[in-house]
C-alpha positions as CSV (number, residue, x, y, z in Angstrom):
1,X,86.7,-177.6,-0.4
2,X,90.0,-178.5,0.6
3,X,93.4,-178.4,-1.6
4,X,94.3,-181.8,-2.6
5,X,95.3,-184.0,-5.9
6,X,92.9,-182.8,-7.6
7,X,94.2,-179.2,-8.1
8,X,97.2,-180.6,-8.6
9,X,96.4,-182.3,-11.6
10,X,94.0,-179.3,-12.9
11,X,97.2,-177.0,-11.8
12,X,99.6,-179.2,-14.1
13,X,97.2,-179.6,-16.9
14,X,97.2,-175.5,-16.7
15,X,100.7,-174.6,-17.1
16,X,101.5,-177.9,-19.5
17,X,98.9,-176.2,-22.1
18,X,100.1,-172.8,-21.6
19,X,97.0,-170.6,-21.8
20,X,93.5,-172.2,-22.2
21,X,89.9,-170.8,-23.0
22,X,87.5,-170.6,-20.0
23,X,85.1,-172.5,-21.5
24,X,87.5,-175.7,-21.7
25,X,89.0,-175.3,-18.3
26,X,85.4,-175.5,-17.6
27,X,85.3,-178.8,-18.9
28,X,88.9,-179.4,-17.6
29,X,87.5,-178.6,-14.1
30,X,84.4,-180.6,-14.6
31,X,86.6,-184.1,-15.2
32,X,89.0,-183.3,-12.9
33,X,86.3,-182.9,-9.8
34,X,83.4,-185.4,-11.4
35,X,80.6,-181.9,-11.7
36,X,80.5,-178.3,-12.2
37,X,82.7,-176.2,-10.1
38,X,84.0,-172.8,-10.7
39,X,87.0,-172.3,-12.0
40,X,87.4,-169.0,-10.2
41,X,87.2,-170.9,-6.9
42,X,89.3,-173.5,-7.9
43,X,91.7,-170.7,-8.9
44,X,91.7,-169.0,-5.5
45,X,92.6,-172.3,-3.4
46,X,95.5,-173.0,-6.1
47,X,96.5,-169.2,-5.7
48,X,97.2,-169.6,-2.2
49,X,99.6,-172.3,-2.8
50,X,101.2,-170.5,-5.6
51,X,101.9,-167.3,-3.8
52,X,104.9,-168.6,-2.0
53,X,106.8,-169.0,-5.1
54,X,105.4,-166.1,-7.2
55,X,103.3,-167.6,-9.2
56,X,99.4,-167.4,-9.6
57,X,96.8,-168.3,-11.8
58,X,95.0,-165.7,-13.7
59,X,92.3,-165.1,-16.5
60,X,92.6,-162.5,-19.1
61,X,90.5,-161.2,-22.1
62,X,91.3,-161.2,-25.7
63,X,91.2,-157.6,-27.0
64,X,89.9,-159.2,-30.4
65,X,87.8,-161.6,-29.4
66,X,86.4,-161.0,-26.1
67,X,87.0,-164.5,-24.7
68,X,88.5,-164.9,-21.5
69,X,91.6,-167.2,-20.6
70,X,93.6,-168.7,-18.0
71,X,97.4,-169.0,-17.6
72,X,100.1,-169.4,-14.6
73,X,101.9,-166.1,-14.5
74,X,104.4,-165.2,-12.7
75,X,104.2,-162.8,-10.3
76,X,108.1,-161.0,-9.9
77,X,109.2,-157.6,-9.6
78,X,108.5,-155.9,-12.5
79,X,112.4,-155.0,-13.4
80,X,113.1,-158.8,-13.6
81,X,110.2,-159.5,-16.2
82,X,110.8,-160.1,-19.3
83,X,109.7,-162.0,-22.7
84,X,110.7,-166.1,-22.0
85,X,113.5,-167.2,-21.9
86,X,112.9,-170.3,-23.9
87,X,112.7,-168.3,-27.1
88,X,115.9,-167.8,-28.9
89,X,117.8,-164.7,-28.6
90,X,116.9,-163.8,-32.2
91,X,113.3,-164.8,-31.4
92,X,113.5,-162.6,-28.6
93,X,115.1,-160.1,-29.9
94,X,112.1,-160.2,-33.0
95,X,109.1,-160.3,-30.3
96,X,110.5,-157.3,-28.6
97,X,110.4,-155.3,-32.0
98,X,106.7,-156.7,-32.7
99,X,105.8,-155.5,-28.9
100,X,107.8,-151.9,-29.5
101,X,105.8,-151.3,-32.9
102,X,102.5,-152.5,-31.6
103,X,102.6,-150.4,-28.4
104,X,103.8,-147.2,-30.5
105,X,101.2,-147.6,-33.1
106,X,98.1,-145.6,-33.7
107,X,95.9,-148.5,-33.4
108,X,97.6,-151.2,-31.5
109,X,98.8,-153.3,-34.7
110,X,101.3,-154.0,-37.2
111,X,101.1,-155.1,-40.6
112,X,102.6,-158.7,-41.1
113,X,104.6,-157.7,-43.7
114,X,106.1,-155.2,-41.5
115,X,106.9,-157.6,-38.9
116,X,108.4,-160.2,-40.7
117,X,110.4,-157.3,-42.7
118,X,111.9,-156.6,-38.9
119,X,114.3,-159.2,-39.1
120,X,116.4,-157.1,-40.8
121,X,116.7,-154.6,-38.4
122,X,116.8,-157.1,-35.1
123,X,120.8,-157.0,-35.6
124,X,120.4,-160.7,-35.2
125,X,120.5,-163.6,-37.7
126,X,116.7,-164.5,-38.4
127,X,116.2,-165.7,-41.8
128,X,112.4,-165.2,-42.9
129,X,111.2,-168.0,-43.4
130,X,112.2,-168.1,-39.7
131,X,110.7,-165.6,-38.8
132,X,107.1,-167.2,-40.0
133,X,107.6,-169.8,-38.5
134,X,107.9,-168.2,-35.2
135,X,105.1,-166.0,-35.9
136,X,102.6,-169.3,-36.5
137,X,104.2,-170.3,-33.2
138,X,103.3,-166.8,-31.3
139,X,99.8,-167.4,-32.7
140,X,99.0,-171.1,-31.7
141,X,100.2,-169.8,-28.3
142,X,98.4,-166.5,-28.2
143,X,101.6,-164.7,-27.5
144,X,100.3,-162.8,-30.4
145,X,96.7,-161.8,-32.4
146,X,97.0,-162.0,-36.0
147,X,93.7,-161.3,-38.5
148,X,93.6,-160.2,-42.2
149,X,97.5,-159.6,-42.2
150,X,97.8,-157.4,-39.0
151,X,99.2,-158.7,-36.0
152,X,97.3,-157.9,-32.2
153,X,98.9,-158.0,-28.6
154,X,97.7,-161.6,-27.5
155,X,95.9,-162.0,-24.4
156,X,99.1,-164.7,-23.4
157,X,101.2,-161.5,-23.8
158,X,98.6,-159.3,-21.7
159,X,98.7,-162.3,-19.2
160,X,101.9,-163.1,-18.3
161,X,104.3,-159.6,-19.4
162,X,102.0,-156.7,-18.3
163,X,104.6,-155.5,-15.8
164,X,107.4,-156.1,-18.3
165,X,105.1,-153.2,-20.6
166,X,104.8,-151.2,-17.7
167,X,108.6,-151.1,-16.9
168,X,109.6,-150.6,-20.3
169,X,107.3,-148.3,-21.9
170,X,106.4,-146.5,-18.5
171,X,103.4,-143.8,-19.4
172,X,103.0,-144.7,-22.9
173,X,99.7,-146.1,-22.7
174,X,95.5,-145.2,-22.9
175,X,93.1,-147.2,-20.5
176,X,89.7,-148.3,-20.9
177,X,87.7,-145.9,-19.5
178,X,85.6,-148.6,-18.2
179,X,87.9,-151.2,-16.6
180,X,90.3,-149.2,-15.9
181,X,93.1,-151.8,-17.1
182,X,95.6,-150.6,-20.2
183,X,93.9,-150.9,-23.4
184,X,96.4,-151.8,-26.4
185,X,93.3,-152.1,-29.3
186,X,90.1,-149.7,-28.4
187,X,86.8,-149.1,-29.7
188,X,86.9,-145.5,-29.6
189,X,84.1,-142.6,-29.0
190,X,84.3,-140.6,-32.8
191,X,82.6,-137.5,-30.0
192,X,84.5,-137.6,-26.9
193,X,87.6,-139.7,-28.5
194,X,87.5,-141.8,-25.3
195,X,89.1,-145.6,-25.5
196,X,87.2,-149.0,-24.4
197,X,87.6,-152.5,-25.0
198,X,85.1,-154.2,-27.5
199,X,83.8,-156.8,-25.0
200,X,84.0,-153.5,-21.8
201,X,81.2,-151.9,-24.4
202,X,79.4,-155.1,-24.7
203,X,78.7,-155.7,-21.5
204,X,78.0,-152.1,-20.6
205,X,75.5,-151.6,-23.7
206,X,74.0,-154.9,-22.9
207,X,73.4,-153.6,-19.1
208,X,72.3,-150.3,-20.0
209,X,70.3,-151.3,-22.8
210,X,71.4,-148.8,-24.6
211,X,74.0,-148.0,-27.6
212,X,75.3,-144.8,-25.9
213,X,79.3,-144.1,-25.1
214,X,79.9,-144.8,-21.4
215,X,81.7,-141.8,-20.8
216,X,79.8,-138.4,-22.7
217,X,76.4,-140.4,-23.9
218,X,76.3,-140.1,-27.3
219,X,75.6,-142.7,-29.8
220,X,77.5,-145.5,-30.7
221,X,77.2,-148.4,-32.8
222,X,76.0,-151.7,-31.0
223,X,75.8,-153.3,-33.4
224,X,79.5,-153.3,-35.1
225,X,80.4,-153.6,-31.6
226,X,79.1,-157.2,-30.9
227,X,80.2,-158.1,-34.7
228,X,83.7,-157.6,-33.4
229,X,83.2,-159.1,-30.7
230,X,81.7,-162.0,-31.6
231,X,83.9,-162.8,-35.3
232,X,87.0,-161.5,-34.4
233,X,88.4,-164.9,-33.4
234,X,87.8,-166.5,-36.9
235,X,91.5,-165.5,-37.4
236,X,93.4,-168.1,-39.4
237,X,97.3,-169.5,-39.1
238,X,99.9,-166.9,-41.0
239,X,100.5,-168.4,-44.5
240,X,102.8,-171.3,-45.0
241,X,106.2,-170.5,-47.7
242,X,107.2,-166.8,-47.0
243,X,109.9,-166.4,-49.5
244,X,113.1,-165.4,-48.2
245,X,113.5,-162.1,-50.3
246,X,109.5,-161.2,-50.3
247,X,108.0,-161.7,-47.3
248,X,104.3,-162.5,-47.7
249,X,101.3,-160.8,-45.6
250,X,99.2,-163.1,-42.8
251,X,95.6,-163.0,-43.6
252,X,92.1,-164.6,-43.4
253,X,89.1,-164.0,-44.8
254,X,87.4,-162.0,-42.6
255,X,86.3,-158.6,-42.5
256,X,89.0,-156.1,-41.1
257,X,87.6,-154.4,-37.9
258,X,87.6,-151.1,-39.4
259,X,84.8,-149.4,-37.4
260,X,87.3,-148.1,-34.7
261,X,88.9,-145.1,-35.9
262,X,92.7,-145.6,-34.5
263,X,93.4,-145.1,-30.7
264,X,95.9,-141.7,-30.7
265,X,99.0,-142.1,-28.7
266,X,101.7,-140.1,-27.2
267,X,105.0,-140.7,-29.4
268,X,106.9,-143.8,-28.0
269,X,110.0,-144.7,-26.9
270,X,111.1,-148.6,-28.4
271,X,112.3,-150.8,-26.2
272,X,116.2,-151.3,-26.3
């Protein structure tokens, strides 16, 4: 198959929407080119044409979830990433606090309350109702995970500011021992104490046929595993009239993912 209009248009409909679920690029893919073709290949020929300018389009995993995605990324040195530019500086300012707590916490999250309470620290004017307001935006575009008032590192995040992480928090992270890739929210072995992601231990338990950890063979729960898995993505949108001197917590009502006892972490350094 040759690059022509077609990718174009499956190229634009890509970056217009931001991030977008595999399954509907699927279907984006299937319109676009009248059948079923892979979105992995269609990816590759695009990829070639996005090099040139640093770009490229990539698919990511949802820690939560497990459900992959696809965004246009960019693909610059890592010391000139950073989080967009077309958030405010107060915005920005926010996100980077959010990012900074998340990625110095014991088990990759932060309460809502706590975030929202960081405008008051962000040395910038951010009212809080605000603040909400930018955290139901961060959600709708996946820049952020937020279930039964805790927010997640989105996959969008993951995506698109990996290197910007890497650059600013250098060492200060645990991989999966089964990918290999960072891990910011890990099922975690209560023998060994090894990290993995939820869908990494899917996959491997469903190959092995087996509930044993990957790394030192002892048992593990399948079972609360796939749960997570499979219903963390029932996550609804952070609650609507946070009052401005009592800010209110996100939540749903699902189950908290409590299994995983919290991933231990070298102390951090926050992000100036």
């Amino acid at each position: 198959m040759n690059y022509d209009d077609r990718h174009r248009a499956f190229l634009q409909a890509i970056m217009q929407m931001g991030i977008v679920l595999d399954h509907d690029a699927q279907l984006l893919c299937a319109t676009i080119f009248k059948g079923q073709v892979d979105v992995s290949m269609i990816a590759n020929l695009i990829n070639i044409k996005l090099t040139p300018i640093n770009l490229l389009m990539k698919c990511g995993m949802c820690e939560l979830s497990g459900e992959k995605y696809w965004s246009v990324v960019g693909t610059t040195h890592e010391e000139n990433l950073s989080i967009p530019s077309k958030f405010s500086v107060a915005q920005r300012a926010l996100l980077r606090d959010i990012y900074s707590e998340i990625i110095s916490s014991e088990d990759g999250s932060i309460s809502s309350t706590d975030g929202l309470n960081l405008t008051r620290t962000i040395g910038v004017k951010l009212s809080m109702g605000e603040a909400d307001a930018f955290l139901k935006d961060l959600y709708k575009g996946k820049w952020l995970c937020i279930k039964n008032g805790y927010i997640y590192m989105g996959v969008r995040s993951i995506l698109e500011l990996m290197p910007y992480f890497r650059a600013t928090y250098e060492n200060n992270f645990h991989n999966c021992q089964l990918c290999k890739e960072i891990i910011f929210y890990a099922k975690r072995c209560k023998h060994c104490d090894k990290a993995f992601h939820n869908y990494c231990l899917v996959k491997y338990m469903s190959q092995k046929k087996e509930s044993v950890c990957p790394d030192c063979k002892n048992h593990m729960d399948i079972s609360i595993v796939q749960d997570n898995a499979s219903n963390s993505e029932s996550i609804e949108e952070p609650v609507d009239d946070v009052q401005e001197d009592e800010p209110m917590e996100i939540t749903d009502e699902d189950s908290v993912i409590e299994d995983s006892p919290p991933v231990r972490k070298t102390k951090k350094t926050r992000a100036k």
